[in-house]
C-alpha positions as CSV (number, residue, x, y, z in Angstrom):
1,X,76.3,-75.8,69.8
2,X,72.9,-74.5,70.4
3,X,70.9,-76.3,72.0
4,X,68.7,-77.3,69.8
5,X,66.0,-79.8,70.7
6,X,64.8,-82.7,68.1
7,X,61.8,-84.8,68.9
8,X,60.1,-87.5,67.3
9,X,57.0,-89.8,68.6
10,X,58.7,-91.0,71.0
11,X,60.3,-88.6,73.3
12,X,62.6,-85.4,72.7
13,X,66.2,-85.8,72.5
14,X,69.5,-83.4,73.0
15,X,72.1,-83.8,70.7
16,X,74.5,-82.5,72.8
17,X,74.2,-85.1,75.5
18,X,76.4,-88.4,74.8
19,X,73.3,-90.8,75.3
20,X,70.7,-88.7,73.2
21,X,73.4,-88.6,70.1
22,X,73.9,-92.2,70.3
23,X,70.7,-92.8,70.2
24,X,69.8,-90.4,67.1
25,X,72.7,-92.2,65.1
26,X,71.3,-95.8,65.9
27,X,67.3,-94.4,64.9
28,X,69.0,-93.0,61.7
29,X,71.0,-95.9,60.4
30,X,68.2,-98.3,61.4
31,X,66.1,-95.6,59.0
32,X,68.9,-95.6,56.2
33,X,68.5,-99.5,55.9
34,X,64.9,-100.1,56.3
35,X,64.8,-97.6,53.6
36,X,66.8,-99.3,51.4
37,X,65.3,-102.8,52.2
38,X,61.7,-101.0,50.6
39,X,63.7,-99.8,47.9
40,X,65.1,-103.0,47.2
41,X,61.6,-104.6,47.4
42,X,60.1,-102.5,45.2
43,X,63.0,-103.1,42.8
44,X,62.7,-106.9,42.5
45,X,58.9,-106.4,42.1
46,X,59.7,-103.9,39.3
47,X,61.2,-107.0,37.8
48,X,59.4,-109.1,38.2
49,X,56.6,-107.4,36.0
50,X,59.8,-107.2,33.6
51,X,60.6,-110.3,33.4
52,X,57.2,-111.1,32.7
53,X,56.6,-108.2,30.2
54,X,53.8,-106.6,32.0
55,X,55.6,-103.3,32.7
56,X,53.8,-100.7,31.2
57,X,56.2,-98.3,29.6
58,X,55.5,-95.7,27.8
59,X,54.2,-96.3,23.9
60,X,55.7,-94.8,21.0
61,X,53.7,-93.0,18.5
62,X,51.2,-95.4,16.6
63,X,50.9,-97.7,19.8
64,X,48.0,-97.1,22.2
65,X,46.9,-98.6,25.5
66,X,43.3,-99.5,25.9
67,X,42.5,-99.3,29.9
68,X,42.3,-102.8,29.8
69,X,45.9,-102.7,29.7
70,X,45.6,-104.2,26.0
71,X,48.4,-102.5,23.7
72,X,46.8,-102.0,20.0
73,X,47.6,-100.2,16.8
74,X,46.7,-96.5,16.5
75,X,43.5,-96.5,15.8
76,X,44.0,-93.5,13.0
77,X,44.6,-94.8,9.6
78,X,46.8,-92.2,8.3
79,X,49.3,-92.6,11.5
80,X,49.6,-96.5,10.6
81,X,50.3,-95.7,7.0
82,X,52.5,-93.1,7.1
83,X,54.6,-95.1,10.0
84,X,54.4,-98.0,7.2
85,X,55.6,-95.6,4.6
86,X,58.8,-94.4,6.6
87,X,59.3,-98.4,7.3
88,X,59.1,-99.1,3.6
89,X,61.2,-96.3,2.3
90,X,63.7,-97.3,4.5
91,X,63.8,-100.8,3.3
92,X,64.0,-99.3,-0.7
93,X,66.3,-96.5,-0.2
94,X,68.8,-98.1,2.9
95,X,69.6,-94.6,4.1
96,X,67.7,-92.3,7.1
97,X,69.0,-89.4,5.5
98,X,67.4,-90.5,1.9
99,X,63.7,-91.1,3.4
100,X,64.5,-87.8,5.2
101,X,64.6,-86.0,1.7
102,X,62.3,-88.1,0.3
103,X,59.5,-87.1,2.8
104,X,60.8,-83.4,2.6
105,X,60.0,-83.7,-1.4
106,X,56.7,-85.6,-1.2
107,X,56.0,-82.9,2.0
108,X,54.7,-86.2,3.6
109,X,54.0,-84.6,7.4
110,X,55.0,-87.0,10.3
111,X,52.9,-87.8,13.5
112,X,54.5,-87.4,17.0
113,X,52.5,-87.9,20.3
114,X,53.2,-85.1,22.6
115,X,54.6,-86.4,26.0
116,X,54.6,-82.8,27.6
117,X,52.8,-79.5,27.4
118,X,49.6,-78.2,26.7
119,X,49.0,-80.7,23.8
120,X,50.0,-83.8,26.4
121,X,49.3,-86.9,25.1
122,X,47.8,-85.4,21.7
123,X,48.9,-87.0,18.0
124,X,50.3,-83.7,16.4
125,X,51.9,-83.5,12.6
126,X,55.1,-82.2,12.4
127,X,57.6,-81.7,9.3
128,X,59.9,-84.2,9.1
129,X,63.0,-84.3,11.2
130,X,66.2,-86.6,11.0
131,X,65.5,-87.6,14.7
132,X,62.3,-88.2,14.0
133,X,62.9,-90.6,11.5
134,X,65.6,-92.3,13.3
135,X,63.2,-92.7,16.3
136,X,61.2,-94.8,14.2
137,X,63.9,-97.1,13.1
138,X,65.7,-97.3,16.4
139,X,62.6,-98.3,18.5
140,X,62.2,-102.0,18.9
141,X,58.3,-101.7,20.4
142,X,57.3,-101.0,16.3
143,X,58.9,-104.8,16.0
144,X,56.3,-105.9,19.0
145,X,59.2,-106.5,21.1
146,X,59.4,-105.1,24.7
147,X,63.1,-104.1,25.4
148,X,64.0,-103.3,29.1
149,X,67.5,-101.8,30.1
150,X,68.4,-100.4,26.6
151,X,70.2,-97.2,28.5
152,X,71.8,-96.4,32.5
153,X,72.7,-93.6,34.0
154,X,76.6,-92.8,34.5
155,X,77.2,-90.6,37.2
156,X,80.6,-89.7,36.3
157,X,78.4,-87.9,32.9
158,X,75.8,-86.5,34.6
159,X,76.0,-82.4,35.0
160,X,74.7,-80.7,38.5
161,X,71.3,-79.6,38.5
162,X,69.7,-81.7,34.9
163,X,68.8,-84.9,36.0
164,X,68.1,-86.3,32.3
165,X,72.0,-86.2,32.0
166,X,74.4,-89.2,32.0
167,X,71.8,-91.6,30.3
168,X,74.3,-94.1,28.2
169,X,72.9,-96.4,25.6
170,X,73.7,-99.9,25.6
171,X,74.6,-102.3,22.7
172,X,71.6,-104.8,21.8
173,X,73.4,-107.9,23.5
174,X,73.1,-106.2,26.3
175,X,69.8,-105.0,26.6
176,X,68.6,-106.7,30.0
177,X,65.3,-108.1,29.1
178,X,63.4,-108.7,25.4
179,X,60.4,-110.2,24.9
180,X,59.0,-110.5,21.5
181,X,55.6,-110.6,20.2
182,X,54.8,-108.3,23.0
183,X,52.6,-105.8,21.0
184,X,50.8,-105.7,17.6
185,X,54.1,-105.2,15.2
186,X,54.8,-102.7,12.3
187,X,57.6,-104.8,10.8
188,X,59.1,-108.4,12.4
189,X,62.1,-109.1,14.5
190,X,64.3,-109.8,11.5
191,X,63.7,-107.0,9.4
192,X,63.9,-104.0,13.2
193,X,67.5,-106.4,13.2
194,X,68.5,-105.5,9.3
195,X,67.2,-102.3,9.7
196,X,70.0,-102.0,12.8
197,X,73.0,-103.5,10.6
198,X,72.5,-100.5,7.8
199,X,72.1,-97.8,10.3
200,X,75.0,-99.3,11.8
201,X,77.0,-99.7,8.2
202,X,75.4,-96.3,7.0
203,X,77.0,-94.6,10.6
204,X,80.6,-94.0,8.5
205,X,79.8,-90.2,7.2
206,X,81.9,-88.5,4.7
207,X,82.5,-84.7,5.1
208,X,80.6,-83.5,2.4
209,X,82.5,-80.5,2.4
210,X,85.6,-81.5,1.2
211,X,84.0,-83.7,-1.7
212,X,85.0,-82.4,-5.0
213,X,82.4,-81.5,-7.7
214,X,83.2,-84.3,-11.3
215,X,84.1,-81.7,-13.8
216,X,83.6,-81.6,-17.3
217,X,84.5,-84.6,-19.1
218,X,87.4,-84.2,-20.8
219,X,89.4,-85.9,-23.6
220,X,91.9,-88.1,-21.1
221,X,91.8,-92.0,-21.8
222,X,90.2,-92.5,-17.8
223,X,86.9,-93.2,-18.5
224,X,86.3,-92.7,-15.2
225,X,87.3,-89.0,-14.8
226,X,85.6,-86.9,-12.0
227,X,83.6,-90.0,-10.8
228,X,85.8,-91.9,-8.9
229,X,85.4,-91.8,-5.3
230,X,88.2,-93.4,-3.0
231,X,87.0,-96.6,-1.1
232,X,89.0,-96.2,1.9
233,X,88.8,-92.4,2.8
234,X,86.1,-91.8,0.8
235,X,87.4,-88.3,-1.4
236,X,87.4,-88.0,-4.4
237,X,90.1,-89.8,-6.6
238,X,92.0,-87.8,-9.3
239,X,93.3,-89.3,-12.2
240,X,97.4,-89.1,-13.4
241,X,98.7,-90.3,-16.6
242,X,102.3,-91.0,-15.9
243,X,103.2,-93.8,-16.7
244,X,99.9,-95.2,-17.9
245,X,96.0,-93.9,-16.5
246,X,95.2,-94.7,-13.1
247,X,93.4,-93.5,-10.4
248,X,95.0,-92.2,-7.2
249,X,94.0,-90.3,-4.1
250,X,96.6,-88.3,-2.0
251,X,93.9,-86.3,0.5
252,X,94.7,-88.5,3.7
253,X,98.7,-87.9,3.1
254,X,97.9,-84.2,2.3
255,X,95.6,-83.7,5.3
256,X,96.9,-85.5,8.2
257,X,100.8,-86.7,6.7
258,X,100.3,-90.1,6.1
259,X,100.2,-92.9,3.7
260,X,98.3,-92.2,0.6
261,X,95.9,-94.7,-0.6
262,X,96.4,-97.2,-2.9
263,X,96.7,-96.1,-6.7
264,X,94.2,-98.4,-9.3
265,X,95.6,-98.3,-12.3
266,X,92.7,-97.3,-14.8
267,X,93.1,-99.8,-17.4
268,X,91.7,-102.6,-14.9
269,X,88.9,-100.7,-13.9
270,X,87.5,-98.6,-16.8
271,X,86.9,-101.7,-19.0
272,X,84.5,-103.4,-16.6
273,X,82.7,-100.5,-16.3
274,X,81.9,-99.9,-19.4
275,X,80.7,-103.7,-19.4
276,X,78.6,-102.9,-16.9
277,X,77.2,-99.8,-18.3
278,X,76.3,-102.6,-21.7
279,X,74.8,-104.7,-19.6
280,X,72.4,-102.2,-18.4
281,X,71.2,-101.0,-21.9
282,X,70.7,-104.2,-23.0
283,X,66.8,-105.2,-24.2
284,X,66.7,-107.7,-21.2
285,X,67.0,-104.8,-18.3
286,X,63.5,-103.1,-20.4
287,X,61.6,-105.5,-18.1
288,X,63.6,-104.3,-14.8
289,X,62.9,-100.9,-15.9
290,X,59.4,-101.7,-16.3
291,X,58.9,-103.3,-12.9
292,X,60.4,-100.3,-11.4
293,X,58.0,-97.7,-12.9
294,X,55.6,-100.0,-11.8
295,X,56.4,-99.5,-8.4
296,X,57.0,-96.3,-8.5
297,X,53.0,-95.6,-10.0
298,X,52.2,-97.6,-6.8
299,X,54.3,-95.9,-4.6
300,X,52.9,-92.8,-6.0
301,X,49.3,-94.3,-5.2
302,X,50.2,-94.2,-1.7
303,X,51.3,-91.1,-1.8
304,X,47.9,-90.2,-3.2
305,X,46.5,-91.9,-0.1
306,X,48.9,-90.2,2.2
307,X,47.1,-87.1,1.0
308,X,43.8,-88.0,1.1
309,X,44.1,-88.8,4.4
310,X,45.7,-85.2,5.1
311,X,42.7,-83.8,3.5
312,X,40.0,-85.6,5.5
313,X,41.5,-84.8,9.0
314,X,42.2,-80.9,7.3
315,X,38.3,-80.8,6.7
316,X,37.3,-82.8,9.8
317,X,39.2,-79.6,12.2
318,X,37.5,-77.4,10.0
319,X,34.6,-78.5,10.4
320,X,34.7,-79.1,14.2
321,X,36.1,-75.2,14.9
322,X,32.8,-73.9,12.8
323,X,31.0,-76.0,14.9
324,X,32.1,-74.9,18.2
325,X,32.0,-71.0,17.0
326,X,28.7,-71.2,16.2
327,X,27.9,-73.2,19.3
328,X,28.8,-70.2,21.5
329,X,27.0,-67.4,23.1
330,X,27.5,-64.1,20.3
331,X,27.2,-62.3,23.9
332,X,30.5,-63.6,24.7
333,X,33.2,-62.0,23.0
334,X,35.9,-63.3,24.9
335,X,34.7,-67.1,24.0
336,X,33.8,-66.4,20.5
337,X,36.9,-64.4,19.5
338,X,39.0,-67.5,20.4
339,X,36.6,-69.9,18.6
340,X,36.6,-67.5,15.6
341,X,40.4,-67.5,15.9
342,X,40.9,-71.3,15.5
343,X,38.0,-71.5,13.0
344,X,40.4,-69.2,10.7
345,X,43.4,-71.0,11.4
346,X,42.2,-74.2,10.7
347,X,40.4,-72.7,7.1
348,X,44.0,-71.5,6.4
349,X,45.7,-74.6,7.0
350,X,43.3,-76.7,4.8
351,X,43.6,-73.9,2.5
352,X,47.3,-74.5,2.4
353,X,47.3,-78.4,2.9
354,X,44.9,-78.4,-0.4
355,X,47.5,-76.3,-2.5
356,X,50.0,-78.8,-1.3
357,X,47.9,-81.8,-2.9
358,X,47.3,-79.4,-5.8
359,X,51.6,-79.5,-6.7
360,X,52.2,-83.2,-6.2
361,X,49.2,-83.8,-8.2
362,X,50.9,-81.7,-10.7
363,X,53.6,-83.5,-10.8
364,X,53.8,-85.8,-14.2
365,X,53.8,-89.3,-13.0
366,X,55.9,-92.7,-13.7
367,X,55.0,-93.9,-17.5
368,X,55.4,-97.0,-19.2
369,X,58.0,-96.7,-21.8
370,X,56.4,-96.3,-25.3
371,X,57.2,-99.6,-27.6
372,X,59.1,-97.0,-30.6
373,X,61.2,-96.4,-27.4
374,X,62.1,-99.7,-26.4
375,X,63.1,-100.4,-30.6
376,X,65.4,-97.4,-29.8
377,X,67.1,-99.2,-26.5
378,X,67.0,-102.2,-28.4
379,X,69.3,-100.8,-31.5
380,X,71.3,-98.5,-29.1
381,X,72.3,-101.8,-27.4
382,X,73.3,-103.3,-30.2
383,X,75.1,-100.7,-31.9
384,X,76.9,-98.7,-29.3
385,X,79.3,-101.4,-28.2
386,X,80.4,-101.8,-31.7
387,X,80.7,-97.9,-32.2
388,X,82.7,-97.9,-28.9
389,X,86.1,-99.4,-30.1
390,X,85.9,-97.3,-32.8
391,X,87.2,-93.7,-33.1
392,X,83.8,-92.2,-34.0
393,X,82.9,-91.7,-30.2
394,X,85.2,-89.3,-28.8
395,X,86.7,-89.7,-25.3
396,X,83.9,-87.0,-23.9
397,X,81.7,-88.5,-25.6
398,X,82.2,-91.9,-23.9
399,X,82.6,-90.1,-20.9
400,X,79.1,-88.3,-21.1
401,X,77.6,-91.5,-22.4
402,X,78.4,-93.1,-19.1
403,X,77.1,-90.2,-16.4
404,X,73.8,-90.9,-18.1
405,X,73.2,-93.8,-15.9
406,X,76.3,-93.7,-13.5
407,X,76.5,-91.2,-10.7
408,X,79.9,-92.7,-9.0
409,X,81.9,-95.6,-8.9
410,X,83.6,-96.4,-5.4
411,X,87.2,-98.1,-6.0
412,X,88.8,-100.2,-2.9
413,X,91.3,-102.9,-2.9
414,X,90.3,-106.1,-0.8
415,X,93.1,-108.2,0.8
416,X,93.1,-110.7,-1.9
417,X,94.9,-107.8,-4.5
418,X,91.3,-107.5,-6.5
419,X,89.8,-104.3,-6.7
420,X,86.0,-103.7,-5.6
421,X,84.3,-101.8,-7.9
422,X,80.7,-100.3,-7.2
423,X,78.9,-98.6,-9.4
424,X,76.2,-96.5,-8.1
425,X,73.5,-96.1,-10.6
426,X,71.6,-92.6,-11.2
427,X,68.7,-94.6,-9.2
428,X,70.2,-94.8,-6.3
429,X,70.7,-99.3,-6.8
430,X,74.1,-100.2,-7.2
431,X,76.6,-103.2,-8.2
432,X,79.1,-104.1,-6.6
433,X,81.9,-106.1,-9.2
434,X,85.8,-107.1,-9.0
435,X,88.3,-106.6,-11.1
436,X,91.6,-108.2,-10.8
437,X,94.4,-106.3,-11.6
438,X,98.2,-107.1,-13.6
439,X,100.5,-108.6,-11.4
440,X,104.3,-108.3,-12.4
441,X,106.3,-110.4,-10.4
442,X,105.5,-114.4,-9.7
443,X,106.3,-113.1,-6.6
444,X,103.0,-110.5,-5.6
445,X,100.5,-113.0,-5.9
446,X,98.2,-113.5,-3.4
447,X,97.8,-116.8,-3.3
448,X,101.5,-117.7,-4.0
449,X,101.8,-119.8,-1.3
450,X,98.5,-122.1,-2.2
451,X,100.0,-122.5,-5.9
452,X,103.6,-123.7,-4.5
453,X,102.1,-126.3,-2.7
454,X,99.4,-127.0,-5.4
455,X,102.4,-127.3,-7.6
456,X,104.3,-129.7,-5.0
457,X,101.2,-132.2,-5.0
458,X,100.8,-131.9,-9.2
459,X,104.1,-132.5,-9.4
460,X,104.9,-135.7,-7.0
461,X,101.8,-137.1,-9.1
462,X,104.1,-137.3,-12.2
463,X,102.8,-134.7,-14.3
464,X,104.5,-132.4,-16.3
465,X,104.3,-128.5,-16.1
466,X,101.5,-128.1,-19.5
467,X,99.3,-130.2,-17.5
468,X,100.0,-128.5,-14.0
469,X,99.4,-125.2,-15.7
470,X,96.0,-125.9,-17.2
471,X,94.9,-127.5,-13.7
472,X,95.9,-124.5,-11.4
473,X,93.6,-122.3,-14.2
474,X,91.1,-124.6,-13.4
475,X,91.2,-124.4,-10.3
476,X,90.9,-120.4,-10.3
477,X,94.6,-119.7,-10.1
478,X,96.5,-117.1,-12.6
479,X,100.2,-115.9,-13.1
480,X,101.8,-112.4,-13.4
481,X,99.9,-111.0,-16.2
482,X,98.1,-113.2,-17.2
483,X,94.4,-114.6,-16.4
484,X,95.8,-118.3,-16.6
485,X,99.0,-119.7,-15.2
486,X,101.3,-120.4,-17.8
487,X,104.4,-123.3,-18.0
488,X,106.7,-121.2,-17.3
489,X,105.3,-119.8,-14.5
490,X,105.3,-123.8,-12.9
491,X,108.8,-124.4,-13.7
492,X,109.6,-121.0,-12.3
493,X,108.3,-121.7,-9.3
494,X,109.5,-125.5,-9.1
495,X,113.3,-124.0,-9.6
496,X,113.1,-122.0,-6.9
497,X,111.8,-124.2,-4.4
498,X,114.7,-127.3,-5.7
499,X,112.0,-129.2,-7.2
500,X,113.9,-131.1,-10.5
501,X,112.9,-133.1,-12.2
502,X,114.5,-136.8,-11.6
503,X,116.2,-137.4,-14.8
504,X,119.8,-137.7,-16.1
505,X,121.3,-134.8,-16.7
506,X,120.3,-132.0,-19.2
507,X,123.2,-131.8,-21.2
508,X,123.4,-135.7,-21.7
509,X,120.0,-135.5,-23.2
510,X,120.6,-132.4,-25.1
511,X,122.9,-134.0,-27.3
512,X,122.2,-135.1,-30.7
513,X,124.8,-136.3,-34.0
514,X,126.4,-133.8,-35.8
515,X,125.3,-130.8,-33.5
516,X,127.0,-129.3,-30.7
517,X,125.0,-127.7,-27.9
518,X,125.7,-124.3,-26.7
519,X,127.7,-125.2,-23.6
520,X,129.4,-127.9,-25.1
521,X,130.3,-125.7,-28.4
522,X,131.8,-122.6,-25.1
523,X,133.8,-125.0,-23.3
524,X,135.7,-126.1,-27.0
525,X,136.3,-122.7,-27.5
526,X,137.0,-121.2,-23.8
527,X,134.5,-118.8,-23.9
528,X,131.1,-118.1,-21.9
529,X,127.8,-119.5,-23.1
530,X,126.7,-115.9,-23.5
531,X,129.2,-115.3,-26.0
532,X,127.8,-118.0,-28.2
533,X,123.8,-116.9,-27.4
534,X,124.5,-113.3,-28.7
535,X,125.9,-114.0,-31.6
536,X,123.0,-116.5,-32.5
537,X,120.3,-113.7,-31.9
538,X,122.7,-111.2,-34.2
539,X,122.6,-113.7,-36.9
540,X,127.2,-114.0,-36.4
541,X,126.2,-118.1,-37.0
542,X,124.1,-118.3,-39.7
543,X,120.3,-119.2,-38.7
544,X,121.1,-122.2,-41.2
545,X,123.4,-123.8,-38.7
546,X,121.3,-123.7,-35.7
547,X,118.3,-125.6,-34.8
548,X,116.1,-126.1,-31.9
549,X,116.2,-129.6,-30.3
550,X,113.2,-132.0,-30.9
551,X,112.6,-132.6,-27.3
552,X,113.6,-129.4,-25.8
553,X,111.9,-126.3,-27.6
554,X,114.2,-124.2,-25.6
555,X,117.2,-125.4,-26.3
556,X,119.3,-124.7,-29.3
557,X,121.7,-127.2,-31.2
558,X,124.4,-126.0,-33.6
559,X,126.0,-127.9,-36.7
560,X,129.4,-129.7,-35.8
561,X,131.2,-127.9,-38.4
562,X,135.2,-127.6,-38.6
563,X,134.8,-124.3,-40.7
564,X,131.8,-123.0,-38.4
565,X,134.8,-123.3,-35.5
566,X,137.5,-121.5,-36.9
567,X,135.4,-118.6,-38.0
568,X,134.1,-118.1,-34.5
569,X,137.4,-118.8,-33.0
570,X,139.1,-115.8,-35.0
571,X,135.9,-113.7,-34.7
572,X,135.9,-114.6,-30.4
573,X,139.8,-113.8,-30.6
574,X,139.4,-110.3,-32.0
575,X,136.7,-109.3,-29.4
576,X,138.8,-107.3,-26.2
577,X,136.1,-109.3,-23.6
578,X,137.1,-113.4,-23.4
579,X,135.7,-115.3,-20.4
580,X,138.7,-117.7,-20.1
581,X,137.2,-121.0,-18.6
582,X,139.1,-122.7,-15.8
């Protein structure tokens, strides 16, 4: 359009001629693909140092590359330990957010090697930050493994103008490239993988806003009052008593519309509880408790180290800012007023990092318990469960008695009708128990099925329904309400699926000289076999003339008596409702 000329090494070319236009297009497209034939190349060479694990990517904090190429542990102690100490917290306590605190409270400072600014490629102490902690769990290099094609870029996320937008993460199975035992490791393969699973199980977060504070205790028979913490929503549970105690949450139907949870009644839960809460005062968990203020005197000895460590490198800058002041010219004030600066900032933080040793060493440490104490436990154990069932502990009483060493106890139903009970103790352990819950119809158990066709097998083998019952208890199965399965529970269920027993029929054997049986004695006088059941339960026929039969507990026999007759026959003929037989 204006004639504008564009030249190269070899000649000068028009773009408004046909021939010189053609000409650019073919230079540029042969340009475009040579390009991407380097690109390409340099690609698959790119790989191939992946592939054999000799990419060198950048090295998280506490890993450092000698020029050699040789990756090696930071050199400085307290880095290693206090990377060690995150590591072993995190094994103890299973939750980022828990080390997170716990560092806050021990004021245990974290290291961080700067990858930008003036302090590039400097180890710098930082307070501890959730990311920060996470980035030490979440990096595989700390397991010695190098990890290639953890993240890719998704144009579709990226935003105009920030190129470090769009980055997606990829799951682990399909990270691209691992190779393990790649540098010196802070924790193995197996535990970086465990570590992954609780961040992974620990990722469900409650809205701690909406939890409700426990209350007093109160005098209602739910033990459990205040601690109870739904298992599939995760609110807390309150507690009705109509008909009986139980435990019931109604936040998800309140809140978004829909089905409440499950209701657990509390008369399946509390019991086994407070069997927990025995077991735990019992003289045999002294040694438990023992073991665990021994480890926490030794964790508190590597606090003690953390510190120590703190304090060298405090005096150490110290030391190195005097020494540079009074290396410099006093002529020049624009040097030494600087030097003087950092010399006085460096004295005030090892002023304050010395304070900060001064409080934790202030703090009383873990003790062994004293032997008059451990009599105490030992009589308290003994005693208490006996004092329990009786009214001299009142209901808040109880209820106090168990916050001592319970903070919460999550309640969730599994799929086999048992309820999941975990207890979360006041030191952060927990148990995790079942409870099974009443049943009330033969119907609702879970395992119906399995015990019909147990039942089937049994009872093809010829025995009778005592001996099926006490096999199906043995072999874990129960009936409604009840812990064992009962006879009548078998014979129910035989009924209902047809399967009689092959003998003649009932009635035949029933019948014994001199007595009638109840349908028999109906059918003589024209009247339903009800008729004659009521008035044995109401004493009308004397308990005298009515016995059970020998064989047949169940069944009841009444005296052939001519007088017996009559006197029901005139007392059935005054009563306005006769089932006429036909």
């Amino acid at each position: 359009m204006f004639n504008t000329l564009i030249a190269d090494y070899d000649g000068i070319y028009d773009p408004g001629q046909y021939n010189d236009r053609l000409l650019l297009g073919l230079k540029g497209t042969m340009s475009e693909a040579e390009l991407h034939l380097l690109k390409m190349r340099l690609e698959e060479g790119r790989m191939r140092q992946v592939e054999r694990g000799d990419l060198r990517l950048s090295l998280p904090t506490g890993l450092v590359r000698l020029p050699n190429g040789t990756v090696v542990k930071d050199p400085d102690d307290q880095v290693r330990h206090t990377i060690e100490l995150v590591y072993t917290k995190f094994t103890e306590l299973g939750s980022c957010r828990k080390v997170l605190h716990y560092l806050w409270e021990a004021e245990v400072l974290l290291p961080r090697r700067q990858t930008y600014g003036p302090q590039l490629s400097e180890t710098v102490w930082k307070r501890a930050s959730h990311a920060g902690v996470y980035a030490f769990l979440r990096n595989p290099a700390y397991a010695g493994a190098f990890v290639f094609g953890k993240t890719y870029r998704d144009p579709a996320r990226q935003k105009p103008g920030r190129k470090d937008t769009g980055i997606v993460r990829r799951p682990r199975e399909d990270w691209q490239h691992i190779h393990q035992n790649a540098y010196p490791a802070y924790i193995s393969w197996d535990q970086f993988l465990q570590n992954q699973e609780q961040l992974r199980k620990n990722a469900v977060r409650f809205d701690q806003a909406i939890q409700k504070a426990g209350g007093p205790p109160r005098r209602g028979e739910a033990l459990l009052q205040g601690m109870v913490i739904c298992g599939e929503c995760g609110y807390h549970m309150n507690v009705e008593y109509n008909p009986f105690p139980r435990y019931l949450c109604k936040e998800m139907a309140r809140r978004l519309g829909i089905d409440a949870c499950k209701t657990i009644p509390a008369g399946t839960v509390d019991p086994v509880v407070v069997e927990q809460f025995f077991a735990a005062i019992q003289p045999a968990q002294l040694d438990a408790l023992a073991a665990l203020l021994t480890d926490q005197q030794a964790e508190r000895e590597r606090l003690i180290q953390n510190w120590e460590e703190r304090m060298k490198r405090a005096r150490y800058e110290a030391r190195l800012a005097e020494r540079q002041y009074q290396a410099v010219d006093p002529d020049n004030r624009l040097v030494a007023a600087e030097l003087e600066r950092r010399w006085e900032e460096k004295l005030r933080q090892l002023q304050e990092t010395q304070a900060s040793y001064d409080r934790f060493l202030q703090t009383p440490p873990a003790h062994q318990i004293p032997p008059e104490l451990c009599e105490q436990f030992r009589q308290i154990s003994v005693s208490l469960p006996h004092l329990w069932q009786t009214e001299q502990i009142s209901m808040e009483q109880k209820k106090e008695l168990l916050r001592t060493l319970i903070d919460y106890v999550v309640l969730r139903r599994t799929p086999t009708n048992s309820i999941e009970i975990k207890i979360v103790w006041v030191s952060g352990h927990y148990s995790v128990v079942e409870a099974h819950p009443p049943v009330y119809r033969t119907e609702d158990l879970y395992n119906i099925d399995q015990m019909a066709e147990r039942i089937h097998a049994l009872w093809q083998n010829g025995e009778k329904d005592e001996e099926i019952a006490v096999q199906l208890t043995k072999e874990g199965f129960r009936s409604a309400r009840s812990l064992a399965v009962l006879p009548a529970t078998v014979l129910h269920i035989r009924l209902r699926q047809g399967w009689k027993s092959e003998h003649p029929k009932i009635s035949a054997q029933i019948q014994l000289e001199g007595y009638l049986s109840i349908t028999d004695l109906a059918n003589q006088l024209g009247v339903h076999r009800s008729k004659i059941m009521r008035r044995i339960y109401n004493h009308s026929i004397p308990p005298s003339e009515v016995i059970r039969h020998p064989v047949f507990k169940t069944s009841y026999l009444i005296r052939s008596s001519p007088e017996l007759f009559e006197r029901l026959k005139q007392d059935l003929s005054q009563s306005p409702y006769i089932y006429e037989r036909i």
